[in-house]
N, C-alpha and C positions, 0 to 999 in steps of 0.2 A: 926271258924274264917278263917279257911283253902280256906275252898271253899266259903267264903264271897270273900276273896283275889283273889281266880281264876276266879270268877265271873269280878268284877272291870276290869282286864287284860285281857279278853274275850272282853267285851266291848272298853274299850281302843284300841284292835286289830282292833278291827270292823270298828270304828269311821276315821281311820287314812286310812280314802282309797283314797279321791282325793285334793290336796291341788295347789292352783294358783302359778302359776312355782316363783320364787323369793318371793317367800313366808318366806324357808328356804333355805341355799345354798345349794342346791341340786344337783350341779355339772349337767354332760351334759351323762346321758349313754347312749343315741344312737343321732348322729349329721350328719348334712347333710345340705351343702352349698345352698341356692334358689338364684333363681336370676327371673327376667323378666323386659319388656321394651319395649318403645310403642311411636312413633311418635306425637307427638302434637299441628303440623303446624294445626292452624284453630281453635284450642280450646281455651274456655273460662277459664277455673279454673279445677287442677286437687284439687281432694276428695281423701285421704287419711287414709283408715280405719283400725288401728290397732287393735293389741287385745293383749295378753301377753308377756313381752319381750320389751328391752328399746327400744327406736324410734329416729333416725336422720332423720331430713332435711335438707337439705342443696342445693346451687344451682350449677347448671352445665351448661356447656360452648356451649350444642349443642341443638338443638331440640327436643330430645327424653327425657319422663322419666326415669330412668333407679331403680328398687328396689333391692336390693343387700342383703344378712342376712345370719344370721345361724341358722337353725332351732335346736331346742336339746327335747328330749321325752323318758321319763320312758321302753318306749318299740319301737319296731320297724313297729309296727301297727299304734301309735298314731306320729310317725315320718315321716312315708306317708301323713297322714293325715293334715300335718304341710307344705301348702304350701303358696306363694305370687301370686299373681293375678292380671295384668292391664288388662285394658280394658277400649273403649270409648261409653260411651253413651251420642250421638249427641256433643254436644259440650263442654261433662265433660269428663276427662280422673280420670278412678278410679284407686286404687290399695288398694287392701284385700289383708288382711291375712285371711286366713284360718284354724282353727284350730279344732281339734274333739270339735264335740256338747258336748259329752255327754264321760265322763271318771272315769270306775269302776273297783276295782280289789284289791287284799289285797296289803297291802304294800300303800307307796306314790307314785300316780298317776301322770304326768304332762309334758305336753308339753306349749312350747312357739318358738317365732321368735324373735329375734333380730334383726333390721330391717333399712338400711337408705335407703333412696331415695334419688334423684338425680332431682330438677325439672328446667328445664328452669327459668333461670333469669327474673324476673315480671311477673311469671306468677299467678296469685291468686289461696292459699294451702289454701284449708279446712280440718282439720285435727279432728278425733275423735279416741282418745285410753282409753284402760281399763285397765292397769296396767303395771307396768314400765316409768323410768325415758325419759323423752321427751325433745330434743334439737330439737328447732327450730333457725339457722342459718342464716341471711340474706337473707332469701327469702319473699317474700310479704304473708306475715298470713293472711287472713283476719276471722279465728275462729280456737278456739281449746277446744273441750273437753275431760276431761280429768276425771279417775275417783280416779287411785291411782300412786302414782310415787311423783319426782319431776318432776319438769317446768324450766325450760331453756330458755328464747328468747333473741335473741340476732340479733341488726340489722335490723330489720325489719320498713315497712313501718307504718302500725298500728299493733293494737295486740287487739283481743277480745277473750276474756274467757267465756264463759257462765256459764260453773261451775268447778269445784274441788272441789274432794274430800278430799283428803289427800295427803303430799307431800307439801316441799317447793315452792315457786313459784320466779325467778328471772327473771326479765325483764330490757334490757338496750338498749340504743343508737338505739330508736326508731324516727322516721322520724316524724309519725304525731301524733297520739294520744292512749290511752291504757285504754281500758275497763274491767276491773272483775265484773262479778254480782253477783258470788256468790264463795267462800270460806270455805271450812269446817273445816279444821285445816291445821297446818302448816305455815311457816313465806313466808310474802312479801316483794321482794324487787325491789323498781320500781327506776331508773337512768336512766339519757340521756334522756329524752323527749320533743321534739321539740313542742308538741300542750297542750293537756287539758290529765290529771288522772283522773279516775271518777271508784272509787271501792265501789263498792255497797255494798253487804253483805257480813260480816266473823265473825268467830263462836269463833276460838281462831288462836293465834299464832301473834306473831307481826311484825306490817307493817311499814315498811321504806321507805320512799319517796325522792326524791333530785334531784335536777339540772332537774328538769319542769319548759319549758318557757311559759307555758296557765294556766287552772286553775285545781286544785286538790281539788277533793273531795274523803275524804275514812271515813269508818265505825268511828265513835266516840266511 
């Protein structure tokens, strides 16, 4: 029964090597401030690709985007590794995060960013993140996907969602219209809507609708 036991705890050791940063609080053992920023007179829509680590957007007063965070990682390898990135191709202004591909080693593994952005007032955000809470602020959304976290929108001209995975979703005092297509769990709350609701699929969790001046449709 001895070495049944130390078998179990052998394995147990093994299994527990890389886990997605806000998984457990994991605190921050090596951190280091990013930043970068990037002019974008003449661009069409910045794209905004997170990855681990909650997400602000929000709008600012000048021309430039500006990405501001803290990076925090298990080690001082995987903390390098943890950077932010704009850059413009042709008429899109991007901004990545960067994060190790690939993270192995005994113990709990993990790096993330916490991250806001700064975009120009009207400028069209496309936004895609994979884990952590997302606050979208008064800027022109025009998509966001998302895979785990909450949702936050607040202010915005429209709002599309393509999917979610998990995580609440809040949406309010939206100008023209709000589209969800798909929902996996977690509640909705949709307020303030000057056009049409139209939520497509959701799996569980419950949805609340109010003060739509168009028309609503959501899951029955």
């Amino acid at each position: 029964m001895a070495a049944s036991h130390h078998s179990r705890l052998a394995i147990l050791t093994l299994v527990l090597v890389a886990f997605p940063a806000g998984a457990w609080n994991l605190g921050c053992q090596f951190s280091a401030e990013r930043t970068a920023s990037l002019d974008t007179t003449g661009a069409a829509r910045v794209e905004v690709l997170a990855r681990a680590g909650d997400l602000t957007v929000r709008p600012s007063t000048g021309a430039a985007v500006t990405a501001s965070g803290k990076a925090c990682a298990s080690n001082e390898k995987y903390l390098a590794q943890s950077q932010v990135h704009v850059s413009r191709q042709g008429e899109v202004v991007q901004v990545v995060v960067q994060l190790p591909d690939e993270m192995k080693g005994f113990g709990i593994v993990y790096a993330s960013l916490d991250l806001t952005v700064d975009v120009p007032a009207g400028l069209p955000v496309d936004v895609t993140d994979s884990s952590g809470d997302v606050t979208i602020d008064k800027v022109r959304l025009v998509r966001l996907t998302d895979s785990s976290g909450d949702i936050v929108v607040r202010g915005a001209r429209d709002v599309v969602i393509p999917s979610d995975s998990s995580g609440d979703i809040v949406v309010a005092r939206v100008a023209d219209s709000v589209r969800i297509e798909s929902d996996t769990s977690g509640d909705v709350a949709i307020s303030d809507v000057g056009k049409n609701v139209e939520f497509i699929a959701d799996s569980s969790g419950d949805v609340k609708v109010s003060g739509v001046k168009g028309t609503v449709k959501v899951p029955k």
